[in-house]
FIPA-510402 format. One record per residue (C-alpha): x, z, y; residue in one letter. Coordinates in nm, 3 decimals, always signed. Each point is the difference from the previous one (the first is absolute). Layout:
# residues N
[[X; Z; Y]; "a"],
...
END
This chain:
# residues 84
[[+0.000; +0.000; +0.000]; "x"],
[[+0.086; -0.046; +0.349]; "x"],
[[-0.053; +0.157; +0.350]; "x"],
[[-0.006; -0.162; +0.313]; "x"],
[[+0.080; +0.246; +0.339]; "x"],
[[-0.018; -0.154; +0.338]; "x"],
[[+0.228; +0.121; +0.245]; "x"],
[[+0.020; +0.054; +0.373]; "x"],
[[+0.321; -0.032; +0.048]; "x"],
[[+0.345; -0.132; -0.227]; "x"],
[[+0.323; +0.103; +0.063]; "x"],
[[+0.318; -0.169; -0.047]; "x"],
[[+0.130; -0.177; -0.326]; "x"],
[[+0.205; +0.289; -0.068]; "x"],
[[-0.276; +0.215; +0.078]; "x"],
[[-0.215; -0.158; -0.219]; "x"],
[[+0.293; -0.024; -0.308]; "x"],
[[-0.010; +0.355; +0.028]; "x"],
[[-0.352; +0.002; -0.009]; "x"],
[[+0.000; -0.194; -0.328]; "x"],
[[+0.239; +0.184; -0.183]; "x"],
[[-0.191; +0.344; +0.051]; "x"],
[[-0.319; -0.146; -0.062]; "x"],
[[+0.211; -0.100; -0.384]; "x"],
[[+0.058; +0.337; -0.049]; "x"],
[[-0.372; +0.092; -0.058]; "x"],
[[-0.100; +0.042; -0.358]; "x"],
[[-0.241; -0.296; -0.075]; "x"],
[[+0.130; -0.213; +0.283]; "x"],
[[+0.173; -0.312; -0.099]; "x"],
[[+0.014; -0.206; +0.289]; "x"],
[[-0.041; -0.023; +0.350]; "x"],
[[-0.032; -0.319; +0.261]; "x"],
[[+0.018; +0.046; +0.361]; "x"],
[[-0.124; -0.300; +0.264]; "x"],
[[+0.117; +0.155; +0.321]; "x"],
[[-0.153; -0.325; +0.142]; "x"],
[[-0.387; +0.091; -0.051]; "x"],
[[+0.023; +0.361; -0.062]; "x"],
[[-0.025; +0.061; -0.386]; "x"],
[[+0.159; +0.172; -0.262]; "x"],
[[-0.123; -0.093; -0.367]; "x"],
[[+0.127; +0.243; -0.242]; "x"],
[[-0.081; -0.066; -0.428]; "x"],
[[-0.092; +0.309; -0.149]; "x"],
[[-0.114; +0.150; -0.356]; "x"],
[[-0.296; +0.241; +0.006]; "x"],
[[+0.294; +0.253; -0.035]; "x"],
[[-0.015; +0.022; +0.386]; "x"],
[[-0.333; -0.019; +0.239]; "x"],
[[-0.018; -0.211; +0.316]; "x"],
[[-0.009; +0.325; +0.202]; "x"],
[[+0.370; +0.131; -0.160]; "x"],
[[+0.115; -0.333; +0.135]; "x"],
[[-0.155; +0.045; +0.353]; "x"],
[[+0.123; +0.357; +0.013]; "x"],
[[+0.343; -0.173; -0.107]; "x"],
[[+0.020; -0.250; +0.272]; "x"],
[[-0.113; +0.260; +0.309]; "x"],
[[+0.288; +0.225; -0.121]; "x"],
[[+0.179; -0.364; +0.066]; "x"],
[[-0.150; +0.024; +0.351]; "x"],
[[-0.243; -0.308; -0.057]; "x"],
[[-0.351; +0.021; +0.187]; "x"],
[[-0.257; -0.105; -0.263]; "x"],
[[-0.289; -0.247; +0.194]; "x"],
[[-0.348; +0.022; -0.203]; "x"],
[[-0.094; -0.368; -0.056]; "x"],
[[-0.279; +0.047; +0.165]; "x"],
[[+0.138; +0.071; +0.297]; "x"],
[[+0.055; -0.245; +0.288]; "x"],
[[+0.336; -0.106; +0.035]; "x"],
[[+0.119; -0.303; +0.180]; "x"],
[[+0.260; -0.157; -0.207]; "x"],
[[+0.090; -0.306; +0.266]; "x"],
[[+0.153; +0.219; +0.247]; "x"],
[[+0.364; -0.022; +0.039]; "x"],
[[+0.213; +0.179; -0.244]; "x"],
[[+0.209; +0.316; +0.109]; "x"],
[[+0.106; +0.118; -0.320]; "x"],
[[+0.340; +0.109; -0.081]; "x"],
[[+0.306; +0.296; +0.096]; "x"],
[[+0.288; -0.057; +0.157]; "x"],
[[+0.298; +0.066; -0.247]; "x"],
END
């Protein structure tokens, strides 16, 4: 199975390495994909691990989380990143 977590905000490709590695480390987790371009992370999961474990996972990783229903304008410019 798979969940899908919009974001509000990506950080850096280093950031989001980081990210990716931690998110391996979860029992039931094997493997993540981040599009820092729209705003989603897709992470493949057993039923070892819930969706919410994953979401309490990624604040601790300082992601905001945006509901899907939520209105979010995805044409605006994009400000993501850190400075290294």
């Amino acid at each position: 199975m798979y969940s899908t977590f919009h974001i509000s905000e990506a950080e850096c490709a280093s950031c989001t390495n980081k990210t990716l590695k931690n998110l391996g480390t979860l029992q039931g987790v094997f493997g993540a994909e981040i599009d820092r371009i729209i705003g989603k992370i897709d992470v493949s999961h057993t039923d070892e691990i819930s969706r919410e474990q994953i979401l309490e996972a990624l604040k601790k990783e300082g992601y905001e989380i945006i509901e899907p229903d939520s209105e979010v304008d995805y044409d605006e410019p994009s400000i993501w990143g850190c400075a290294l």
